[in-house]
C-alpha positions as CSV (number, residue, x, y, z in Angstrom):
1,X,-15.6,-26.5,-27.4
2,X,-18.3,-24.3,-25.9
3,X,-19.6,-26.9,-23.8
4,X,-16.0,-27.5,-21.8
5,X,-16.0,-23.2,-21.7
6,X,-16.4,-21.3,-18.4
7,X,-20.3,-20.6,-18.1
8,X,-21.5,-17.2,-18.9
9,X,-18.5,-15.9,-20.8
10,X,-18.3,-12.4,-22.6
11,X,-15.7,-13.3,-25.4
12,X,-13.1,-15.7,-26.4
13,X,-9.8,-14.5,-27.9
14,X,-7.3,-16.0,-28.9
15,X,-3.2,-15.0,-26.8
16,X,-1.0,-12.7,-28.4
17,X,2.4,-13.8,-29.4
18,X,3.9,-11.5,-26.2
19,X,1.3,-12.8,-23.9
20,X,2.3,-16.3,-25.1
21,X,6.1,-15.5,-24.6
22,X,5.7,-13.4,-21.3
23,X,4.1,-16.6,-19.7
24,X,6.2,-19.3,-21.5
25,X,9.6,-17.3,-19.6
26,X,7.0,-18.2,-16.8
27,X,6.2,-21.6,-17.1
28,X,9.6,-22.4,-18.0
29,X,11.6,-20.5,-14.7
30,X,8.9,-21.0,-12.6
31,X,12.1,-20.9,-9.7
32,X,12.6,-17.4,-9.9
33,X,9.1,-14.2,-10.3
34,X,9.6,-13.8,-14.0
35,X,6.4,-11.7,-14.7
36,X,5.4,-11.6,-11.8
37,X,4.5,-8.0,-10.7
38,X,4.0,-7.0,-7.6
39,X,3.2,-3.1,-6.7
40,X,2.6,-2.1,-2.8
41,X,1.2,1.1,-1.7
42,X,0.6,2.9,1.3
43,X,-3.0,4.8,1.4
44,X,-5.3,6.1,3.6
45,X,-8.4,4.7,3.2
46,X,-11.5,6.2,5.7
47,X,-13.8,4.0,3.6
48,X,-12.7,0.7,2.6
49,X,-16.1,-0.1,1.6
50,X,-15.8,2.8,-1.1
51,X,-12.6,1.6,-1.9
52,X,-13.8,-2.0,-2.8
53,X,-16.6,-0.6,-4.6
54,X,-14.3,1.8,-6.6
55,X,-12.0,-1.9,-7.4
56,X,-15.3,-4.1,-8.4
57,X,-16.3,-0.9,-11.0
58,X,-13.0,-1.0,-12.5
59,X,-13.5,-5.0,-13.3
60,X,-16.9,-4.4,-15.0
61,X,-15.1,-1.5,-16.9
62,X,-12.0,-3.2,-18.1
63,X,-13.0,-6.6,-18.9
64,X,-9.1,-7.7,-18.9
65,X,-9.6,-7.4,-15.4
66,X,-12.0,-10.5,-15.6
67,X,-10.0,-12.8,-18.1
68,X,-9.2,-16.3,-17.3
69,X,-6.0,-17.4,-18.9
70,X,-5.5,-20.8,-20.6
71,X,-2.6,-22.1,-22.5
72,X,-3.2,-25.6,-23.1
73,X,-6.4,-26.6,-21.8
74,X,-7.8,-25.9,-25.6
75,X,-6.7,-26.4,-29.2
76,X,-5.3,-22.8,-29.3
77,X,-4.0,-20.7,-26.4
78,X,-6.7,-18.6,-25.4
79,X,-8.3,-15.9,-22.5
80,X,-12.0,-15.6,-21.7
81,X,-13.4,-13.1,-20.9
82,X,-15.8,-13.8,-18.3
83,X,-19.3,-11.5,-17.6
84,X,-18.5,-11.2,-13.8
85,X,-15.9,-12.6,-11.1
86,X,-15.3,-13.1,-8.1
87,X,-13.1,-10.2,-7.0
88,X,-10.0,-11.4,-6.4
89,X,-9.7,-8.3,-3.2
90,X,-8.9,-8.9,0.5
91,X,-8.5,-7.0,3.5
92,X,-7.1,-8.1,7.1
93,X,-7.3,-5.5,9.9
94,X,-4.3,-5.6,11.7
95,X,-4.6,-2.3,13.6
96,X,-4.6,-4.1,16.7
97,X,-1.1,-5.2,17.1
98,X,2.2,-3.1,17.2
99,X,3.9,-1.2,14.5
100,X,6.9,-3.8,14.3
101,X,4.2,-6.9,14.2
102,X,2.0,-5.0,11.1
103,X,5.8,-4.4,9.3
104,X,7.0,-8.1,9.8
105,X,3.5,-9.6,9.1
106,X,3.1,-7.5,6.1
107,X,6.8,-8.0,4.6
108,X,6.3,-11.5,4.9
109,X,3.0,-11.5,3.2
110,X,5.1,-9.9,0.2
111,X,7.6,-12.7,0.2
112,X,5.3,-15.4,0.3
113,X,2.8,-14.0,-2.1
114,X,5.9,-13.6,-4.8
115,X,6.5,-17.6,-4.3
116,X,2.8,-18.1,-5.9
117,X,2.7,-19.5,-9.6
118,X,0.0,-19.4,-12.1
119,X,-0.6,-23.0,-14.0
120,X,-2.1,-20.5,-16.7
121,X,-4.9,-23.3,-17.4
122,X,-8.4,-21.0,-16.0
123,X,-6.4,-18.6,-13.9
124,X,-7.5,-15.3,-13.0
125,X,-3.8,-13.2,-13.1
126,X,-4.1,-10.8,-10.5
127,X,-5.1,-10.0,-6.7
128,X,-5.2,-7.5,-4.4
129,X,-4.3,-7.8,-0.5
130,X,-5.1,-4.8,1.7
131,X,-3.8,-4.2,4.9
132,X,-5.4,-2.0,7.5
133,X,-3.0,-0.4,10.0
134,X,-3.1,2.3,12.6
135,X,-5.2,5.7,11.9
136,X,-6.8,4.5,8.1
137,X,-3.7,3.9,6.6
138,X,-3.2,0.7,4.7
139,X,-0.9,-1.3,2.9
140,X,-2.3,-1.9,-0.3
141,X,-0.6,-5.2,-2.2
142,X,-1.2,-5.3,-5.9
143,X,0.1,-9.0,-7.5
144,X,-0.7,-8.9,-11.0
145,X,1.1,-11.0,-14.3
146,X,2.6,-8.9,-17.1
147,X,0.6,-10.5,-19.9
148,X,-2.1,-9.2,-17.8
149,X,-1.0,-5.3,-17.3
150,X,1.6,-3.4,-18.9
151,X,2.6,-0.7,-17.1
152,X,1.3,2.3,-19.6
153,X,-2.0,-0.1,-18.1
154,X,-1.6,0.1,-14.2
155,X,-1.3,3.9,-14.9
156,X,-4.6,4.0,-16.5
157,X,-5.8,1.2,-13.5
158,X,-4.9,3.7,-11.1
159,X,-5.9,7.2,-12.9
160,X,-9.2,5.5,-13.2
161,X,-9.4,4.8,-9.3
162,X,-8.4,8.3,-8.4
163,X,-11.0,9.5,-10.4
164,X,-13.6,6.7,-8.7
165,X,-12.8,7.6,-5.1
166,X,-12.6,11.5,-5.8
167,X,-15.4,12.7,-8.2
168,X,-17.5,9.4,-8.9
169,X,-18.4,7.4,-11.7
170,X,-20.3,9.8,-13.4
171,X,-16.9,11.2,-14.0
172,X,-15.1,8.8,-15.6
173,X,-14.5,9.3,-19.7
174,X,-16.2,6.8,-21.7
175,X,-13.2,3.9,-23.4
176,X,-12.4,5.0,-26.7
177,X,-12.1,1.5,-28.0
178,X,-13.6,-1.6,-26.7
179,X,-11.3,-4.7,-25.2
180,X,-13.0,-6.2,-28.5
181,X,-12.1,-4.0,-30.8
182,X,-8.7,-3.8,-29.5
183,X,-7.9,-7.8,-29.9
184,X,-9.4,-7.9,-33.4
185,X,-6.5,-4.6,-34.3
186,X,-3.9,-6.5,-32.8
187,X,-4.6,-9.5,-34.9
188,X,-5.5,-8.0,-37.7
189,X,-1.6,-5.9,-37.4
190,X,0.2,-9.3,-36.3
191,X,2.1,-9.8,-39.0
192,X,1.6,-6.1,-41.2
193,X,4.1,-5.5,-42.9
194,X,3.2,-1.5,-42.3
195,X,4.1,-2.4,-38.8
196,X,7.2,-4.4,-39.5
197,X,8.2,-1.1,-41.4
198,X,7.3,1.2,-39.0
199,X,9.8,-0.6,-36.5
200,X,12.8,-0.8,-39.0
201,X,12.7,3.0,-39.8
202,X,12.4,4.0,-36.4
203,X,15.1,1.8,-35.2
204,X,17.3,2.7,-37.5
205,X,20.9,3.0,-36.4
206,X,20.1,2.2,-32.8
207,X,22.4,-0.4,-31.0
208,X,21.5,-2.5,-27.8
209,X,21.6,-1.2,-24.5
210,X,25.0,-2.2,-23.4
211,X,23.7,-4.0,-20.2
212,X,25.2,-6.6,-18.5
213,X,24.2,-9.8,-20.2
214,X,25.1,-8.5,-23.3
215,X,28.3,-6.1,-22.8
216,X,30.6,-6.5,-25.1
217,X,33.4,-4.9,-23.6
218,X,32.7,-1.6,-25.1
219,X,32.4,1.5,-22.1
220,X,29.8,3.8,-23.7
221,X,29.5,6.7,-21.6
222,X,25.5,7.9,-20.1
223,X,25.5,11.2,-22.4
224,X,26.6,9.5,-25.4
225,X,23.8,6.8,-24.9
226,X,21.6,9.6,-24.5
227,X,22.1,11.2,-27.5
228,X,20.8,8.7,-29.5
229,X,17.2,9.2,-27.9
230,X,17.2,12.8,-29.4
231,X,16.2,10.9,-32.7
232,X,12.9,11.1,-30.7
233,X,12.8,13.9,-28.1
234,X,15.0,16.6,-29.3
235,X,16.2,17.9,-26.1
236,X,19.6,16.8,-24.9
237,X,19.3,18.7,-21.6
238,X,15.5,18.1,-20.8
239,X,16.5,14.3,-21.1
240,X,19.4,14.7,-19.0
241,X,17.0,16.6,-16.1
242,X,14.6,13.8,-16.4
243,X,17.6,11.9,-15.9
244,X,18.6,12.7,-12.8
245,X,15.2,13.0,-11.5
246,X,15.0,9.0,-11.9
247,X,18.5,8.8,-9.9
248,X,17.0,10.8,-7.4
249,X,13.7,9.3,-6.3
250,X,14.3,5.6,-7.7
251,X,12.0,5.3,-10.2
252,X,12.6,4.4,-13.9
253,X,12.2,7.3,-16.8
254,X,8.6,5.6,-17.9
255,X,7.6,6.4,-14.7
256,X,8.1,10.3,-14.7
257,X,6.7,10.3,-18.3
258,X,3.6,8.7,-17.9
């Protein structure tokens, strides 16, 4: 086998069962983006030479970040970790043309990049597409797979950028656990039974979200719903404030909590 492996490869491990299932949804409804994040941001960049820099530290640091994916090239689904690659990062200056061209060019950019599927067999799960505009601002375009980054993951991506572009690498904490360590927990803790426990005592008593594809005809009202998330943060009215804070700028409760 490690004559058919990528050349000068850091570790071999072997898929979890949610990174197997998060890209089997994909293989298998390859029609419509299932897993197939996509974050865009609008910075301003003075130094895009800083920013790339800033990117190709954060590969070598997180070695997820320079996985290749393969799900049936080998006896065993597997990712490898790879020593370096090549940055999957772009940038097209498009400062030169009007505001309406950069928007249209830009939106369609987005469409078209969502239409791209991984084969999963040596791919590299993520790129980044930036977009330089008038005055240093840029449209920043992030695709990435969710076996790839959670998104407890993209917040530490992007804490660990801000930290890059704003005090330097000397600055940076040093990873409590290695990528290494990490994979040989999560398959030690498959199957625990401690875990298995864990889960059933926790969810105790909880019901399904009564969402749309599996409403049973049931209304349950927002507070009542609510109250059964005390059973973890025992304050009805903080929840409730954090609740409207997601109606009101659009983002989901993870969001504000991370």
């Amino acid at each position: 086998m490690k004559q058919i492996l990528p050349s000068e490869f850091e570790g071999i491990y072997p898929l979890t069962e949610s990174e197997q299932g998060m890209i089997y949804s994909s293989l298998i409804r390859q029609d419509e983006p299932i897993y197939y994040d996509q974050f865009r941001y609008n910075l301003v960049i003075r130094d895009l030479l800083l920013f790339r820099s800033a990117i190709t530290t954060l590969v070598q640091r997180h070695p997820i970040l320079r996985s290749k994916y393969y799900i049936n090239t080998y006896s065993e689904p597997l990712k490898v970790i790879l020593e370096e690659i090549s940055v999957p990062f772009d940038v097209e200056d498009l400062s030169s043309y009007p505001l309406d061209y950069q928007k249209n060019y830009v939106n369609n950019y987005i469409i078209e990049s969502n239409k791209i599927r991984y084969s999963f067999e040596g791919d590299v799960l993520w790129k980044m597409k930036i977009f330089r505009l008038n005055n240093n601002e840029c449209e920043i375009i992030w695709d990435v797979h969710h076996a790839l980054l959670d998104g407890w993951s993209v917040s530490t991506f992007l804490l660990d950028l801000s930290y890059l572009l704003t005090k330097g690498t000397n600055k940076l904490s040093t990873l409590q656990i290695t990528y290494r360590e990490f994979s040989a927990y999560q398959m030690m803790n498959s199957d625990s039974e401690n875990k298995t426990n864990f889960w059933k005592n926790l969810m105790e008593g909880y019901v399904r979200n009564k969402l749309p594809f599996n409403y049973n005809g049931h209304i349950i009202s927002d507070k009542r719903e609510m109250k059964k998330y005390s059973k973890v943060v025992d304050n009805l009215e903080l929840l409730e404030v954090l609740d409207e804070i997601t109606v009101k700028y659009n983002v989901s409760f993870k969001s504000i909590c991370l």
